[in-house]
C-alpha positions in Angstrom: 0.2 -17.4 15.0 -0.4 -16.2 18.5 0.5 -13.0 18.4 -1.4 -12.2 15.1 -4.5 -14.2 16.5 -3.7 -12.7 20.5 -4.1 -9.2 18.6 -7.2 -9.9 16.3 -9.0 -11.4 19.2 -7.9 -8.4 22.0 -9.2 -6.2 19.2 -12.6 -8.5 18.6 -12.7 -8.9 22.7 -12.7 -5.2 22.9 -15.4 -4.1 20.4 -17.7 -6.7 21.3 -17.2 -6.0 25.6 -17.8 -2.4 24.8 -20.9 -3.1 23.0 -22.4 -5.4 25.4 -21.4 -3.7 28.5 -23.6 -0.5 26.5 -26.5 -2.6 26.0 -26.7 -4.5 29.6 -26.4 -0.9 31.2 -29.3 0.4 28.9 -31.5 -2.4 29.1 -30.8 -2.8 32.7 -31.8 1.2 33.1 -34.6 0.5 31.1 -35.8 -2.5 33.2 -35.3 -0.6 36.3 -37.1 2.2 35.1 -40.0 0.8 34.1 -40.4 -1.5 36.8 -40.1 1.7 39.2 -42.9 3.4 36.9 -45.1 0.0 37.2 -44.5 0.0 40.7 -45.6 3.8 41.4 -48.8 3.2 38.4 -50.0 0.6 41.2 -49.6 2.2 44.1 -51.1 5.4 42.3 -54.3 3.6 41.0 -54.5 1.8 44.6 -54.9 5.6 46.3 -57.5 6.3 43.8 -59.3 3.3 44.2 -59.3 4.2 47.9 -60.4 7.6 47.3 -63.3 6.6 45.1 -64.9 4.8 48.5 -63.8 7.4 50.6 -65.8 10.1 48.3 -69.3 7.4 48.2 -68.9 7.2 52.1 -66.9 9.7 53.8 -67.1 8.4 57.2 -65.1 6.2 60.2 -66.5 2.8 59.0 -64.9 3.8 55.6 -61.6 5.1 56.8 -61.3 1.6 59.4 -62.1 -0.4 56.2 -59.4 1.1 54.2 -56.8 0.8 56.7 -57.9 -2.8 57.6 -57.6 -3.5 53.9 -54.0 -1.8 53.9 -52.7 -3.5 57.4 -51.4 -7.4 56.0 -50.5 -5.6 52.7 -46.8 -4.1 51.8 -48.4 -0.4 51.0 -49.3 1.6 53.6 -52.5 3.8 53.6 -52.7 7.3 55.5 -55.7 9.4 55.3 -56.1 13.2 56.3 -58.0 16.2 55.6 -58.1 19.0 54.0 -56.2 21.3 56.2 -53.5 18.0 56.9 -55.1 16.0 59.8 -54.1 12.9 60.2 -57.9 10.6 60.0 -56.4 7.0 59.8 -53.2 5.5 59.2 -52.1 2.0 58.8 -48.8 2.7 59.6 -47.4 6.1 61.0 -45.5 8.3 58.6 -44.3 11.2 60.5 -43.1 12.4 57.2 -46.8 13.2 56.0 -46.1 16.3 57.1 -43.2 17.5 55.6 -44.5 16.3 52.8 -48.4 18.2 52.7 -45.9 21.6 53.1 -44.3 20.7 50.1 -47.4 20.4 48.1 -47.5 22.9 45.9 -50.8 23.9 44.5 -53.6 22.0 43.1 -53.7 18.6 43.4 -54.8 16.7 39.9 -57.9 14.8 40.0 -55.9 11.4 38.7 -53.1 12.5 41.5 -49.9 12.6 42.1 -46.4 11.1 42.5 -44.8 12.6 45.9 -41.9 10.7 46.4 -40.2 8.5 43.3 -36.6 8.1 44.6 -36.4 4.6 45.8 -32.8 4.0 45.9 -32.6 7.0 48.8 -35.9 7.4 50.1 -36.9 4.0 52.8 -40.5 4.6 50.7 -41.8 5.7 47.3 -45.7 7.3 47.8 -47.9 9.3 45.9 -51.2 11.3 47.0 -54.8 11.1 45.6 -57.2 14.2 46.5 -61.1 13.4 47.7 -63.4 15.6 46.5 -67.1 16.6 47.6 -68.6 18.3 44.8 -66.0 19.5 43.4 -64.5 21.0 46.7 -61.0 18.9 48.3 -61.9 17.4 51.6 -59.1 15.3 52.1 -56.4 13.4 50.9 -55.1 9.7 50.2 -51.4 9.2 51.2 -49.8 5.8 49.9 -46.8 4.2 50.6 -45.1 1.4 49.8 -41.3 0.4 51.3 -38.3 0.4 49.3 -37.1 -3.1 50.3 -39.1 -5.0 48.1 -38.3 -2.7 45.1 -34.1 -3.3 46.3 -35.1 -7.2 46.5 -36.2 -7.1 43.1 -33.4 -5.0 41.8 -31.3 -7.3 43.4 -32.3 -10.4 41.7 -32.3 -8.4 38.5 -28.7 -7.7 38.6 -28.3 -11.2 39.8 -29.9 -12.5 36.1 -27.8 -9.7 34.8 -24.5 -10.6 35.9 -25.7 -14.8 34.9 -26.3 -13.3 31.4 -22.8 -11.1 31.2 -20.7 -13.8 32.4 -22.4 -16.2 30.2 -22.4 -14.1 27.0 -18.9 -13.1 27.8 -17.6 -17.0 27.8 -19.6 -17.4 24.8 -17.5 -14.0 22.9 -14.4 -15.3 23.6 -15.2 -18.7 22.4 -16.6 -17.4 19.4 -13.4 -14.8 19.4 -11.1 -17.8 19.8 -12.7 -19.5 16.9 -12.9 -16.0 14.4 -9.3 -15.2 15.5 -7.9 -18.2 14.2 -9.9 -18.8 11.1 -8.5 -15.3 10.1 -5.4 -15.0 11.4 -4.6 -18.8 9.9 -4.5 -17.9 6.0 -3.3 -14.6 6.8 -0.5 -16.4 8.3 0.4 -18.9 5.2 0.1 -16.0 3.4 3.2 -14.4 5.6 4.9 -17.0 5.3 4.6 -17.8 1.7 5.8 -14.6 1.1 9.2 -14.8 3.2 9.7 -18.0 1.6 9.4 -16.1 -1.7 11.9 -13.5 -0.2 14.6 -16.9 0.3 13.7 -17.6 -3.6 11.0 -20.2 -2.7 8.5 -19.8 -5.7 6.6 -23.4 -4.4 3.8 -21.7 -2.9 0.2 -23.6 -2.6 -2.5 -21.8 -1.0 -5.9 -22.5 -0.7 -8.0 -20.2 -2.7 -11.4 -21.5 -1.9 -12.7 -18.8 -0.2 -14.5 -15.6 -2.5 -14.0 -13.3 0.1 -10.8 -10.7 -0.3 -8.9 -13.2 2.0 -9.3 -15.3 -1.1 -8.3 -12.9 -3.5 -5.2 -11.8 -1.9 -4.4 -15.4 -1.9 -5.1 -15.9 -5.3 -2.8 -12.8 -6.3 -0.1 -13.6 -4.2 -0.5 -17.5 -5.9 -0.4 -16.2 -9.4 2.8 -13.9 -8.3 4.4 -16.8 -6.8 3.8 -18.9 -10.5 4.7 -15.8 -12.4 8.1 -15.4 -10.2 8.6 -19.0 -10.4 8.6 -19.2 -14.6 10.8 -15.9 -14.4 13.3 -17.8 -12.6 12.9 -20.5 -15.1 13.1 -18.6 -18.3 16.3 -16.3 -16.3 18.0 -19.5 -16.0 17.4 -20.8 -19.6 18.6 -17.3 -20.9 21.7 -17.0 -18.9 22.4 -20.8 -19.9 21.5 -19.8 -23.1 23.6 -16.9 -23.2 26.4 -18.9 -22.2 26.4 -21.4 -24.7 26.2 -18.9 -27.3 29.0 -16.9 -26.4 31.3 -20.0 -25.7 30.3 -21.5 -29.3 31.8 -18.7 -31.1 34.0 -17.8 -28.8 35.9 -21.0 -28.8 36.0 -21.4 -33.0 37.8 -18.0 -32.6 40.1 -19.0 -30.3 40.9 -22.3 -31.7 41.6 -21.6 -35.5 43.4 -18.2 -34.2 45.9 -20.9 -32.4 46.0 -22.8 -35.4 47.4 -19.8 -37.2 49.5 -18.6 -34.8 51.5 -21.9 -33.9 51.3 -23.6 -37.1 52.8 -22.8 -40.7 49.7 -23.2 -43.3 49.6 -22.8 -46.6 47.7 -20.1 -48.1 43.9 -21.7 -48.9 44.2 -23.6 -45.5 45.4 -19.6 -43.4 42.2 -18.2 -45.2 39.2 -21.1 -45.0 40.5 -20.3 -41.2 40.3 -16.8 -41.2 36.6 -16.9 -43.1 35.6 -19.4 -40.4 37.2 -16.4 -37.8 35.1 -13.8 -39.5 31.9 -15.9 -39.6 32.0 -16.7 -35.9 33.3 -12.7 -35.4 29.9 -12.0 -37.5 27.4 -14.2 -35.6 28.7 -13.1 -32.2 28.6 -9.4 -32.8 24.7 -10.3 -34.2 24.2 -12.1 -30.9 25.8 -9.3 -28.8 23.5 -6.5 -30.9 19.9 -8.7 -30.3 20.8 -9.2 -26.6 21.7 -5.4 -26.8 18.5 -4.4 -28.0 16.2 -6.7 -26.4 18.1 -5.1 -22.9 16.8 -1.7 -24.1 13.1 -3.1 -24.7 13.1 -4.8 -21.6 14.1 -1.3 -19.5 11.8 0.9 -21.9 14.6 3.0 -23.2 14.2 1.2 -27.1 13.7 4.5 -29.4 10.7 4.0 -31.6 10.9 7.0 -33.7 7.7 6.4 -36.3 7.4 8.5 -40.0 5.1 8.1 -42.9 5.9 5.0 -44.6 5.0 4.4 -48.6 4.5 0.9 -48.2 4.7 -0.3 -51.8 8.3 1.8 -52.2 9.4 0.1 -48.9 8.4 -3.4 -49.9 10.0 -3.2 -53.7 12.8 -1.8 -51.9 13.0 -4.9 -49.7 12.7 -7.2 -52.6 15.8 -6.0 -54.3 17.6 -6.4 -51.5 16.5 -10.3 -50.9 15.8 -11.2 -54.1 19.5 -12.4 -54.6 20.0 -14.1 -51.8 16.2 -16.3 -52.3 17.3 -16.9 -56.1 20.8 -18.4 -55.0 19.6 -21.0 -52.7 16.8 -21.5 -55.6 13.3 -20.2 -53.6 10.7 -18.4 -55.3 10.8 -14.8 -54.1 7.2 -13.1 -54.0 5.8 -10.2 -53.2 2.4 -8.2 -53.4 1.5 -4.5 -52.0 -1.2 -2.4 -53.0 -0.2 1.0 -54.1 -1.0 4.2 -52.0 -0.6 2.4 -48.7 0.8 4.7 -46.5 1.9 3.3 -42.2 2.9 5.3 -39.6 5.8 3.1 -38.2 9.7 3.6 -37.8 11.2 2.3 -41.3 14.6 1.0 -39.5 12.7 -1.5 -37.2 9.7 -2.5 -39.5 12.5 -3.8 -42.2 14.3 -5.2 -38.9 11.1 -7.0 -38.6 10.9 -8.5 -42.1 14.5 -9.4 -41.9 14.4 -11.6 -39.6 11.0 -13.4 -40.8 12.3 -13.7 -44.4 15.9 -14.8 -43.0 13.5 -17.9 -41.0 12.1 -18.5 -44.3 15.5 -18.4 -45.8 16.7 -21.1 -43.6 13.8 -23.5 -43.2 12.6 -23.4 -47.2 14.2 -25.9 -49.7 14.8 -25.2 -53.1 11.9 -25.1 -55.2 9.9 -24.0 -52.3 8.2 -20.4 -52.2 8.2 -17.3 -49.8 6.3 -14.7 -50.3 5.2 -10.8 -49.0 1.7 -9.5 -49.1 0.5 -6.4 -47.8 -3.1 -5.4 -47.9 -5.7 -3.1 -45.4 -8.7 -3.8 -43.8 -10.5 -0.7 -42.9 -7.9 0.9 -41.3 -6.0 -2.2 -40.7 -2.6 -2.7 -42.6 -1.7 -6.0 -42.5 2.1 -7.8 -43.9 1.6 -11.2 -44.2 4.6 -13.0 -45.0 4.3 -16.9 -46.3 6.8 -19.6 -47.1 6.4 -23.3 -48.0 8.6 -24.8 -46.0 9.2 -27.1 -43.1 6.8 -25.6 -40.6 6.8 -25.9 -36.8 5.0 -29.2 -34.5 2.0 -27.6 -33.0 3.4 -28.3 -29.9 6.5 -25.4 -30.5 4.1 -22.9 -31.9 2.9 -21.0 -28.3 6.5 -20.8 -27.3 8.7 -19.4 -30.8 8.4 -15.9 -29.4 10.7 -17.0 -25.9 14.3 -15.9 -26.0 16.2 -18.4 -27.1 13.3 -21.1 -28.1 14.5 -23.1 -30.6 12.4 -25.8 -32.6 15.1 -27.7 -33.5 17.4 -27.7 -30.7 20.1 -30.5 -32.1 20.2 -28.3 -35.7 20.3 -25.0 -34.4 23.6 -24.4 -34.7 24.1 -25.8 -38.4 21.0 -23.6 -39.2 22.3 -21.0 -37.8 19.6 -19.8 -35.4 20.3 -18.0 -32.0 16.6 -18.4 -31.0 16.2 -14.2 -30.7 15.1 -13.2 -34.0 11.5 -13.8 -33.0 11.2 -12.6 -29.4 12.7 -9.4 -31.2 10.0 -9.7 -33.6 6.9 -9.7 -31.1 8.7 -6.9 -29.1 8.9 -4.4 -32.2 5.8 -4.8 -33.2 4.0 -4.4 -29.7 6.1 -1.5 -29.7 4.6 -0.3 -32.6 1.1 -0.8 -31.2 0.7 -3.9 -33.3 -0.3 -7.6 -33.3 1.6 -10.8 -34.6 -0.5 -14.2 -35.0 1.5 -17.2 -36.7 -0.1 -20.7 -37.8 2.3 -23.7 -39.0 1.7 -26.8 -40.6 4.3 -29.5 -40.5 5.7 -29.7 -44.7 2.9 -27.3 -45.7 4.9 -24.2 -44.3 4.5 -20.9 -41.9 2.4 -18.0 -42.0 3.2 -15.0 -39.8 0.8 -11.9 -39.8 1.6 -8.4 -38.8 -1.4 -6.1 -37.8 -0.9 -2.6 -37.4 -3.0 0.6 -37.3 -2.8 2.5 -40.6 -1.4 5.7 -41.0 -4.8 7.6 -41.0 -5.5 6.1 -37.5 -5.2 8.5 -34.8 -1.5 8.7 -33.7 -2.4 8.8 -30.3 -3.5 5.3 -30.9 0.3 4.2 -31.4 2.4 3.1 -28.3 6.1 5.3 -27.9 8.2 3.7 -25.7 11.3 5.1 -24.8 
């Protein structure tokens, strides 16, 4: 926490000093500036409000006047001629001189501003010009001393300094504060992260905020969920796995030491061997679905899509069924409209409607029905396939499509079910571009419904993954 919150507030510390240090020197410049500028407007309209009397009475009484009016204030008054003779001074100013050489042309009417430089100069003064019909007769020299100007300066920087420390205290309180309250969630965020790196998928982070603090949080919250059920459903399929392997594994084993170590007679050795060869059968089925739902998962499954004649393909499909329903005593129907035509690859669509009709197989009782419509919607085709049977609880329905989800756990095995025939039934069809939607009734039976584009879609509507 410190170091993350030591660097965000340096970094704060440092924007905000070099901003405030940029405005205290402007507005201190601009302070002094104008204060100067007040200082020399005074003294300026003072001169000229001495040169106004001087030009009504031009005379001693006037000039002792002025310099009595001058002598207990802080200006200084010096009054010459035109040619630079000194007439009356409140205070000498040997510097008069040097500076009547300087002038430089025609003095203006309103005056002038002869010496401005108060941090140098011991006095800032400025000349007015007296004039007698519309000739210069003299001149109106005023001074004022620099100490008061350095006294008030002084106290300026004095306020200034008050204000910097004080706003400076204030930054890095503020700093402290903002530091924190960022660095803080950035901080459960790090290390809700690690603890995700140590397989930690218990993360709780407050999400309150709508700012992108929050929205990082809330990603990194949903990750940590989505990692956490990963783990879940990795374990279930690896225990999964496991138990279907060993099943089969270990009826092989067992009636193949039976008829190695023991001396059957001939209906007993082959009951065994079928038993061999049904568990040989179901393994190799398990091995092939975990085989190709490997492929899906790493996008290398070969989806290699023709021109299907649906109502050829369907017939096609009930001859091949058609035995197996009539044996176990289930009405076998099916319906397709002629001329429908789906872009799709044959091998993995009947894959598809294997596995669906082999659940409807297994879960139907005699006398009960399974059928197989096809029909289009615009440019919808749609397979709808239909039995009577048991159904699934409403509670299953959201999860058939998980490896290795079975409905009924304790029967699974007598049914015959390795809980992958419909996870590889969502993935084929989303890999055909398609949707499937199911709805279940307990004793009223199943519906599953295949969407997919038809063939006069564009084909660049159709997902390819390879």
């Amino acid at each position: 926490m410190r170091k993350l919150s030591l660097k965000l507030g340096i970094i704060f510390f440092i924007t905000l000093f070099c901003i405030e240090t940029f405005m205290m020197f402007f507005l201190h410049a601009s302070l002094t500036n104008s204060r100067v500028e007040e200082e020399l407007a005074s003294l300026q309209a003072r001169g000229n409000s001495h040169r106004t009397i001087l030009e009504q009475n031009f005379n001693n009484e006037t000039l002792a006047h002025i310099v009595l009016m001058e002598s207990d204030e802080s200006t200084d008054v010096v009054v010459t001629n035109h040619q630079g003779e000194i007439l009356a001074s409140s205070q000498p100013h040997p510097e008069i001189r040097d500076m009547f050489s300087k002038i430089d042309g025609e003095i203006p009417y309103k005056g002038r501003v002869l010496q401005a430089n108060w941090q140098e100069a011991k006095a800032i003064a400025t000349i007015s010009p007296i004039k007698e019909q519309q000739t210069t007769i003299g001149y109106v020299f005023m001074f004022q001393h620099t100490d008061s100007i350095h006294a008030l300066m002084k106290r300026l920087n004095k306020h200034f300094l008050i204000v910097g420390i004080v706003s400076g205290l204030v930054t890095i309180a503020v700093i402290i504060v903002l530091s924190k309250k960022l660095a803080k969630p950035l901080i459960q965020m790090k290390e809700a992260t690690l603890n995700m790196s140590k397989g930690d998928f218990t993360v709780d982070l407050s999400t309150n905020s709508k700012d992108e603090l929050g929205d990082l949080a809330n990603a990194i919250q949903l990750l940590s969920n989505d990692l956490n059920h990963l783990r879940q459903e990795r374990k279930e399929f690896l225990s999964s796995i496991a138990h279907e392997l060993r099943t089969p594994l270990t009826f092989i084993k067992g009636y193949t030491d039976i008829l190695a170590k023991r001396d059957l007679i001939e209906q007993d050795r082959q009951k065994y061997l079928a038993i061999i060869i049904e568990e040989t059968n179901r393994l190799s089925r398990l091995i092939k679905d975990l085989f190709d739902l490997a492929k899906m998962d790493e996008n290398s499954f070969v989806i290699e899509k023709q021109c299907i004649q649906l109502h050829s393909f369907i017939t096609s499909m009930e001859e091949k069924l058609h035995p197996a329903f009539q044996e176990k005593g289930i009405y076998f129907d099916v319906h397709c409209e002629k001329g429908l035509l789906l872009w799709a690859d044959e091998a993995r669509l009947e894959q598809i409607l294997l596995n669906l009709l082999n659940n409807a197989l297994i879960y139907c009782a005699p006398g009960e029905t399974t059928s197989v419509t096809v029909k289009k919607n615009k440019d919808v085709i749609s397979i709808i396939v239909k039995d009577t049977g048991k159904g699934i609880p409403a509670e299953d329905v959201p999860y058939i499509f998980e490896r290795f989800y079975r409905v009924e756990k304790s029967r699974s095995r007598a049914l015959g079910g390795s809980g992958l025939g419909l996870a590889i039934v969502k993935e084929l069809v989303e890999a055909h571009g398609g949707k499937v939607k199911v709805s279940s009734e307990i004793n009223k039976g199943t519906t599953f419904e295949l969407l997919f584009k038809g063939v006069e879609a564009n084909e660049d509507y159709f997902m390819h993954r390879r």
